[in-house]
C-alpha positions as CSV (number, residue, x, y, z in Angstrom):
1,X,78.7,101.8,-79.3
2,X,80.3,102.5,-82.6
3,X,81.1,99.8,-85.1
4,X,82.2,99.5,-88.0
5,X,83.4,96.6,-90.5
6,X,86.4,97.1,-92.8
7,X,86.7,94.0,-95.7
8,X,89.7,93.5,-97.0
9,X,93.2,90.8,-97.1
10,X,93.9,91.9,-93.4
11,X,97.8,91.4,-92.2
12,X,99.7,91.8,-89.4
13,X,102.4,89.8,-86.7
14,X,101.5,89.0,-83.4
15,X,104.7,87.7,-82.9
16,X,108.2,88.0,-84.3
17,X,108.1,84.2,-86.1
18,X,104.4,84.4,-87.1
19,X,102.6,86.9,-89.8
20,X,98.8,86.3,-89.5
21,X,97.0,86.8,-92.7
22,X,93.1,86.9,-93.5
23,X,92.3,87.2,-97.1
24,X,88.9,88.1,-98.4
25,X,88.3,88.6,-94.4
26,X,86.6,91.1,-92.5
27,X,87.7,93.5,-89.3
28,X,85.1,94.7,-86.4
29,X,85.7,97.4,-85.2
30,X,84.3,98.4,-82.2
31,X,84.5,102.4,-81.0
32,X,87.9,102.4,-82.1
33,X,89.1,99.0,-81.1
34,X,89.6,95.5,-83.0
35,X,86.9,93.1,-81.5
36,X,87.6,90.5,-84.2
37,X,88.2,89.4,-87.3
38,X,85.7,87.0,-89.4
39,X,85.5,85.3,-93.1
40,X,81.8,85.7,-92.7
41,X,80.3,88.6,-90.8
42,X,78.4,87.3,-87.5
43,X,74.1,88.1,-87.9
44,X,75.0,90.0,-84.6
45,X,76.0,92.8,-87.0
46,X,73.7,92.8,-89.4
47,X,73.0,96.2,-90.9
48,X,76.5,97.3,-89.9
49,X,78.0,99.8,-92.0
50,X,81.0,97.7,-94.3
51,X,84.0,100.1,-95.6
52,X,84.7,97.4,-98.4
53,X,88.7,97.6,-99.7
54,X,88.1,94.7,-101.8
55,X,91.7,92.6,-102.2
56,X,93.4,96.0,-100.9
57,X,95.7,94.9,-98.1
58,X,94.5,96.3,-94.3
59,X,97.9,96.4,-91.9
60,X,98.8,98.1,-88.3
61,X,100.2,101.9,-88.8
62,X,104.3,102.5,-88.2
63,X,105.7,102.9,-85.0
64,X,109.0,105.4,-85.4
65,X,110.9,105.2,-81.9
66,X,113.6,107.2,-82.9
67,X,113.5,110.5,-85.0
68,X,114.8,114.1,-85.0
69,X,111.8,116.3,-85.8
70,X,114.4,119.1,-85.8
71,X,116.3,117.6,-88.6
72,X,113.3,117.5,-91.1
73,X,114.9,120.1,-93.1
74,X,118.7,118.5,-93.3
75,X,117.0,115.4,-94.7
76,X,119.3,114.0,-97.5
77,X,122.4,116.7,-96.7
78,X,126.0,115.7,-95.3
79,X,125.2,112.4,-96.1
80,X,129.2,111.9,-97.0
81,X,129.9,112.6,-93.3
82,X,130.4,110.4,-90.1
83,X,128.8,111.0,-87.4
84,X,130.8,113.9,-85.4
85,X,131.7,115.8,-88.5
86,X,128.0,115.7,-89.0
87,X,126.8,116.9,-86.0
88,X,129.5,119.7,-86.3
89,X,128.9,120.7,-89.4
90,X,125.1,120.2,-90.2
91,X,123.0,119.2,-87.6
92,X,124.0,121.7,-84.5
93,X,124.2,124.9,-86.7
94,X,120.6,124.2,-88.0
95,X,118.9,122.8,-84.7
96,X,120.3,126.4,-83.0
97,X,117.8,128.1,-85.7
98,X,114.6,126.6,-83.4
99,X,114.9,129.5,-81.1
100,X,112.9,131.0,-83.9
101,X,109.4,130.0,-83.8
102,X,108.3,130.8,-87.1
103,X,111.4,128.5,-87.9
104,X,109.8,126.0,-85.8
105,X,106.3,126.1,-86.3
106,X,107.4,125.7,-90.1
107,X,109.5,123.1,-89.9
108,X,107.2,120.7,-87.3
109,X,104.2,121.3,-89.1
110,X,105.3,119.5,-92.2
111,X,107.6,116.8,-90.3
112,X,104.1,115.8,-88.4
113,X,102.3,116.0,-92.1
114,X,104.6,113.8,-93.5
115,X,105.1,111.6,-90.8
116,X,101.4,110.7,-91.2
117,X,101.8,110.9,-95.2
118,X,103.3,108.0,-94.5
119,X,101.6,106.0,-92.1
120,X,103.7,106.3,-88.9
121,X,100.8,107.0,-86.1
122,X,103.0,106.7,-82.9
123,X,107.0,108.1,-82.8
124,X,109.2,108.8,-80.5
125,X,110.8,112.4,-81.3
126,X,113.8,114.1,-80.0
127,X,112.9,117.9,-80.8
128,X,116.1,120.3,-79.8
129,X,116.8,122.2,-76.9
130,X,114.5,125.2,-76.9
131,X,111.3,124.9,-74.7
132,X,109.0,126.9,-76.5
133,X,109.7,125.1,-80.1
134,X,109.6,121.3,-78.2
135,X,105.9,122.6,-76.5
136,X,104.8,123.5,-80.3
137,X,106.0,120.1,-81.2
138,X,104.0,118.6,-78.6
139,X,100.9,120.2,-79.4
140,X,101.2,119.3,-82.8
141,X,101.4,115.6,-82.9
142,X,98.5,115.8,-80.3
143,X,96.3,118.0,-82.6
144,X,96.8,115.3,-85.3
145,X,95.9,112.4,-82.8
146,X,99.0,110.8,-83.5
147,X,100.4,108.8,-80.2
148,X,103.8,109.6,-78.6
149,X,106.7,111.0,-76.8
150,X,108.3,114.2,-77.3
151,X,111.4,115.2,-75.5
152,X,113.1,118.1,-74.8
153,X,116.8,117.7,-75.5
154,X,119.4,118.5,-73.0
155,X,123.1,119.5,-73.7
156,X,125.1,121.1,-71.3
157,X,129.0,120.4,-72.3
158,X,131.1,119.8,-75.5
159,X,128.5,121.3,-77.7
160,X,129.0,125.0,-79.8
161,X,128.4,127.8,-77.7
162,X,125.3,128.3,-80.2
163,X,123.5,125.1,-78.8
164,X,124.4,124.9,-75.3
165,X,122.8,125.3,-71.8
166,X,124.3,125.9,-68.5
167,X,123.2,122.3,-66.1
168,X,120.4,125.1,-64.2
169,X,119.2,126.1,-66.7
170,X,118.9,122.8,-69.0
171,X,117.0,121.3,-65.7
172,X,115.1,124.2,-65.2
173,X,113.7,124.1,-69.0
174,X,113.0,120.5,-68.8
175,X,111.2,120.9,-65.1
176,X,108.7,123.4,-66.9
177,X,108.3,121.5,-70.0
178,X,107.5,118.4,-67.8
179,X,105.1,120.1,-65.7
180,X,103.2,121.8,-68.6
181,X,102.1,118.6,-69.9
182,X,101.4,116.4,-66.5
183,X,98.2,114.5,-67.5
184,X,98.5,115.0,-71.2
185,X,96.9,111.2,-72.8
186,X,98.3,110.0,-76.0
187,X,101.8,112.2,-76.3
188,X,103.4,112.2,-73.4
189,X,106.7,113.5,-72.3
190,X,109.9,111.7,-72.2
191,X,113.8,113.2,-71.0
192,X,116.1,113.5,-73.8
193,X,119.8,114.0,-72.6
194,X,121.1,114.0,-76.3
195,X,124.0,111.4,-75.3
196,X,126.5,111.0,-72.4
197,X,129.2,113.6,-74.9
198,X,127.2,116.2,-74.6
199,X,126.2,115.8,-70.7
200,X,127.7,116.2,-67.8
201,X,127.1,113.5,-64.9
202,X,125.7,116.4,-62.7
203,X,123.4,117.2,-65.4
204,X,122.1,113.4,-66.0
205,X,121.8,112.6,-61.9
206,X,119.6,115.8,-62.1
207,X,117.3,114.3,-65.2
208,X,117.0,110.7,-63.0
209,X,115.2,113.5,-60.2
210,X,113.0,114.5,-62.7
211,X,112.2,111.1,-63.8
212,X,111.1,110.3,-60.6
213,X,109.2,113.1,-59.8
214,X,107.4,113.3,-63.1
215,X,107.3,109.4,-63.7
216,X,108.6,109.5,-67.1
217,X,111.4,107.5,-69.2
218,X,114.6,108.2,-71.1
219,X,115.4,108.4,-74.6
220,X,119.3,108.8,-76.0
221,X,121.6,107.5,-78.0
222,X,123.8,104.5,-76.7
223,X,126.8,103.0,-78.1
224,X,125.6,104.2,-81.5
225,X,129.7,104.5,-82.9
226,X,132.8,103.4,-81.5
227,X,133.7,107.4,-80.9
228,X,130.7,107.9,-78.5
229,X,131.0,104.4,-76.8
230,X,135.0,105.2,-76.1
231,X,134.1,109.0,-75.5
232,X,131.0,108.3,-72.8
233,X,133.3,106.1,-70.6
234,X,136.0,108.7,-70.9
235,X,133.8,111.4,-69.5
236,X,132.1,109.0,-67.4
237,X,135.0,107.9,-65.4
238,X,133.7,104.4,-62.9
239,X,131.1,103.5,-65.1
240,X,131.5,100.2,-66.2
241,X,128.9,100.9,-69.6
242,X,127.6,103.4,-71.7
243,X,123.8,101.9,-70.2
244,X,125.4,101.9,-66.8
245,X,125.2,106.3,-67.2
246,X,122.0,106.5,-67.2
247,X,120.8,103.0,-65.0
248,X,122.9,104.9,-62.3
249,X,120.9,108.1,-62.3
250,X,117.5,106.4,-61.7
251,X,116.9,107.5,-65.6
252,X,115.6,103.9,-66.7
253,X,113.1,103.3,-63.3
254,X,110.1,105.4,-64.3
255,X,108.9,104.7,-67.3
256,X,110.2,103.3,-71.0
257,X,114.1,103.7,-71.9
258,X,114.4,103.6,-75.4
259,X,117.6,103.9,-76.6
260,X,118.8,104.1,-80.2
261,X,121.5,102.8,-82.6
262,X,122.8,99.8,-80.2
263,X,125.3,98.8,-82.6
264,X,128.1,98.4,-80.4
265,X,126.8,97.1,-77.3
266,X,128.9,95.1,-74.8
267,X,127.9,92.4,-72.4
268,X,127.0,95.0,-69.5
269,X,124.9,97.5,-71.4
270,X,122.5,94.4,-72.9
271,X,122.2,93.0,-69.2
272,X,121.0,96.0,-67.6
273,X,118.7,96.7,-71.2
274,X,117.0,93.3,-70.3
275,X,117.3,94.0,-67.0
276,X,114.7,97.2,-67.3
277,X,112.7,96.0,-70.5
278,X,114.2,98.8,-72.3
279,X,113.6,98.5,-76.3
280,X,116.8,99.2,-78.6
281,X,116.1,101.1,-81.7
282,X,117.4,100.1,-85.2
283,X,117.8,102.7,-87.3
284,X,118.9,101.2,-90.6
285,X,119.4,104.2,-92.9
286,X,121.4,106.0,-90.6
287,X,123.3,103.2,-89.7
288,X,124.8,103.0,-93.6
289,X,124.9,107.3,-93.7
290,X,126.5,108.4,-90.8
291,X,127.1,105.7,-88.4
292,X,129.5,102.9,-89.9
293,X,128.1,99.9,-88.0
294,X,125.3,97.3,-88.3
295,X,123.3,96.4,-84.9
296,X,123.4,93.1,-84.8
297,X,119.6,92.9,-84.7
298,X,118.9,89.1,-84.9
299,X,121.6,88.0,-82.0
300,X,120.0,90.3,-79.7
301,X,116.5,89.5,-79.9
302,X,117.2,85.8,-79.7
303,X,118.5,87.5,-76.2
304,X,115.4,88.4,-75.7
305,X,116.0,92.1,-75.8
306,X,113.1,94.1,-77.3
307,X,114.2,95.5,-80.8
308,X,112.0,98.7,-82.3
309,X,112.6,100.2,-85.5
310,X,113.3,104.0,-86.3
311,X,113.9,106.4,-88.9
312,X,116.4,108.6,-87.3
313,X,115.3,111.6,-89.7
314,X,118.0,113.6,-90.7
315,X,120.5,110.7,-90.3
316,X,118.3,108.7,-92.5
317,X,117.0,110.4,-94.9
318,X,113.5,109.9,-95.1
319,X,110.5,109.4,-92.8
320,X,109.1,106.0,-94.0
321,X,109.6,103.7,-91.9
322,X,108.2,100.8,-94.3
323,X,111.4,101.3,-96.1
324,X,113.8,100.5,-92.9
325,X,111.7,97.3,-92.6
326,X,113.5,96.2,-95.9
327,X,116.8,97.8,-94.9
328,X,116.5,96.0,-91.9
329,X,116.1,92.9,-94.1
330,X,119.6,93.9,-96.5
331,X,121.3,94.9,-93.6
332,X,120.8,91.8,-91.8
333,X,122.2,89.5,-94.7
334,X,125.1,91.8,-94.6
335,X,126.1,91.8,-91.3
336,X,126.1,87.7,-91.3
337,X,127.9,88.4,-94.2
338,X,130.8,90.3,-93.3
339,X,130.1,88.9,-89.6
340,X,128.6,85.1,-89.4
341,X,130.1,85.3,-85.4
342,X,127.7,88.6,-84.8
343,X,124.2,88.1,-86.3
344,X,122.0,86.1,-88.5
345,X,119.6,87.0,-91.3
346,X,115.9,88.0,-90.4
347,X,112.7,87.5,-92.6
348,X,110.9,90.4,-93.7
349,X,107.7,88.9,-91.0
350,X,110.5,89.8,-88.3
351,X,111.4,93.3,-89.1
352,X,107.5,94.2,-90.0
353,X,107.0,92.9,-86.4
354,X,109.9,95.3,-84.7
355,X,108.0,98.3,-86.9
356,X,104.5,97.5,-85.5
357,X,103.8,95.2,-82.6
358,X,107.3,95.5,-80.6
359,X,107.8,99.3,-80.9
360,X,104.1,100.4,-80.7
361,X,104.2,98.6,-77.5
362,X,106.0,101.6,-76.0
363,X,102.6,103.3,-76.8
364,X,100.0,101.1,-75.6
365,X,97.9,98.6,-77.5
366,X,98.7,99.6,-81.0
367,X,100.7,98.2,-83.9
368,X,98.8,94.5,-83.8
369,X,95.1,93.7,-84.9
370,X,94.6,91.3,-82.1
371,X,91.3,91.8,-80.1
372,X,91.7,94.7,-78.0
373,X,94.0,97.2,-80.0
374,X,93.0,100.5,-81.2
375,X,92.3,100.2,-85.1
376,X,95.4,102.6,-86.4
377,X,95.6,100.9,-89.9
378,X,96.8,101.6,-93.1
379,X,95.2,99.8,-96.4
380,X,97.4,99.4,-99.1
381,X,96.6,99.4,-102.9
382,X,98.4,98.7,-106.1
383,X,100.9,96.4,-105.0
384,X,99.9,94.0,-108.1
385,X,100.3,93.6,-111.8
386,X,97.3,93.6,-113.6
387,X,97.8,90.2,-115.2
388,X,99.0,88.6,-112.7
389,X,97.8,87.9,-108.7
390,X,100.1,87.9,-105.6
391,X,99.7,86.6,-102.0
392,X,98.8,89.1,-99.3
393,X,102.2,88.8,-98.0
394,X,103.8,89.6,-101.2
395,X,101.9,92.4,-101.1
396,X,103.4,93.5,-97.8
397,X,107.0,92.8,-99.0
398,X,106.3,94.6,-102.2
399,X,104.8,97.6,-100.6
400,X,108.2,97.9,-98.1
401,X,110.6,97.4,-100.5
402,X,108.7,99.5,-103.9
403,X,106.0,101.6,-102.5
404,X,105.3,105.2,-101.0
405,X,103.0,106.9,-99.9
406,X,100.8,107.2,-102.9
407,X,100.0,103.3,-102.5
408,X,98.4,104.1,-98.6
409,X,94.7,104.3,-100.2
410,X,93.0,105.3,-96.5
411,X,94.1,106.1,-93.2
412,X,92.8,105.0,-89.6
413,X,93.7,106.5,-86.0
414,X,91.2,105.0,-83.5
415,X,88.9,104.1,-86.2
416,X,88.8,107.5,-87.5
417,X,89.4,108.0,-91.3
418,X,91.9,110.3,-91.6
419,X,90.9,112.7,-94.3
């Protein structure tokens, strides 16, 4: 068995109310996994190897469970547009250049770098609708040991004739993609109908066939602006929600239904996202870029729906997901703000949790350092004035609000040091 012992001020949220911190502690580590952690080291592990990070803070790696890895390259562009005029006039045209795979392998590549750059280890990526470029996508993020789920997007109506596929041919792609990777371990695949707009309801019965045949989840967009809740139900005539779409098709049965934005959802799509443990995804830059609309975070988990956090690259503009865990925080106080009826305020212990424990549940036992979860950790340095100390929580809300990736000193997946 391989141990190791990391010392450090060791942080982390097993819950959404509760941050558990360790100063001046130490972390066993045990062939990859947490076995405990100690303010004195046990003589059971005497002559252990100690990785010693002095007052450096030691917390869970990023979850991301909801991010274009197509839109990389568009990061920080059209940011003056709402959402359609976006799509139209930005993302579409440039997600129809991935049929190249030198445009591909180029852009992926140094999405999945920078993705780890920045300490998110497990993400949830919509790539685009070409095959080839979603396999390379795939491969990558498994290379890297990252965990996660890669889907294929499907489009198959109101879209450009540059970024479209017939409903036979958008299945047929996605059968192969899903078959190519049966048995694959840490990424796995997931079906990506891009949102009800853009598919047709022959197209999304055939996806829920695939989910069952290849036991694997959903991930879209729901009710992300009032144009695509009004526009889904107008496509989708007898459906009652914009959740109800895909619920119907058998797409939520199989495996995890994540679905992103959530900002406008009614009484019918939160019953039947409780109703199948699905996890809504904030996505708090992109919800002040492109989306006009706050999700009204706090009201629904004290509805005990399960809240993730996300980057939603290229409608946020950048890939650090420590920095939506503050905008979660600001966008919270603005939304009971402008809206005391809707939502309440959240603490930064709160959001850190839907960043770590909550969305890396989606991937197994990561995003916590309770006994029994894979050691995917980040440690944390110069987060303090020289003359003057702070509190390991400080730390934390220092780092989310001030830091980059320059302050990640070391990087763990599985107990591996990232080099």
């Amino acid at each position: 068995m391989a141990v190791k012992i990391y010392h450090g001020d060791i942080l982390f949220t097993p819950a959404a109310d509760r941050m558990e911190i360790h100063e001046n502690s130490y972390i066993i580590v045990e062939d990859g996994v947490v076995s405990q952690i100690c303010e004195k080291i046990p003589e059971t592990y005497n002559g252990v190897e100690i990785v010693d990070y002095g007052d450096k803070l030691i917390i869970p790696a990023f979850s991301d469970l909801h991010v274009h890895g197509a839109q990389y390259v568009q990061r920080g562009i059209g940011m003056d547009c709402l959402l359609s005029d976006w799509l139209n006039h930005y993302t579409f045209p440039q997600e129809s250049r991935f049929q190249s795979m030198e445009y591909a392998k180029n852009c992926y590549d140094a999405f999945v770098d920078e993705m780890i750059l920045h300490g998110t280890f497990h993400a949830n990526v919509f790539a685009t609708i070409h095959r080839d470029a979603t396999n390379y996508l795939f491969d990558k993020m498994e290379e890297k040991g990252m965990y996660g789920y890669v889907g294929k997007v499907n489009m198959d109506c109101n879209s450009p004739e540059f970024l479209i596929e017939t409903t036979e041919e958008s299945l047929n792609e996605t059968e192969k993609y899903l078959a190519a990777h049966e048995g694959s371990k840490k990424i796995k695949t997931i079906l990506a109908p891009r949102f009800a707009p853009t598919c047709s309801e022959k197209l999304i019965t055939g996806l829920g066939k695939l989910a069952e045949k290849y036991h694997c989840g959903v991930h879209t967009h729901l009710v992300e602006s009032i144009w695509e809740a009004q526009e889904a139900l107008k496509l989708f005539p007898g459906y009652g929600s914009d959740a109800e779409i895909y619920e119907r098709a058998g797409l939520m049965d199989h495996g995890p239904s994540i679905f992103a934005h959530v900002i406008f959802p009614s009484e019918e799509d939160k019953r039947i996202m409780k109703k199948h443990g699905s996890i809504s995804v904030h996505c708090p830059d992109a919800t002040v870029n492109i989306i006009a609309g706050i999700m009204p975070l706090q009201q629904m988990a004290s509805e005990n729906l399960k809240i993730a956090i996300g980057s939603d690259l290229a409608g946020g503009h950048g890939l650090a997901i420590y920095r939506q865990v503050a905008r979660a925080v600001q966008l919270s106080k603005l939304k009971e703000f402008y809206e005391p009826n809707e939502s309440k305020t959240i603490t930064i212990t709160q959001a850190f949790y839907h960043a770590t424990k909550e969305a890396g549940s989606v991937f197994g036992k990561v995003g916590s350092f309770e006994t029994g979860y894979a050691f995917n950790a980040l440690v944390i340095d110069n987060m303090e004035d020289p003359w003057t100390k702070i509190t390991a929580q400080e730390k934390l809300e220092r780092f989310c609000y001030t830091g980059d990736d320059r302050n990640i000193r070391a990087r763990y997946i599985d107990g591996e040091l990232l080099k």
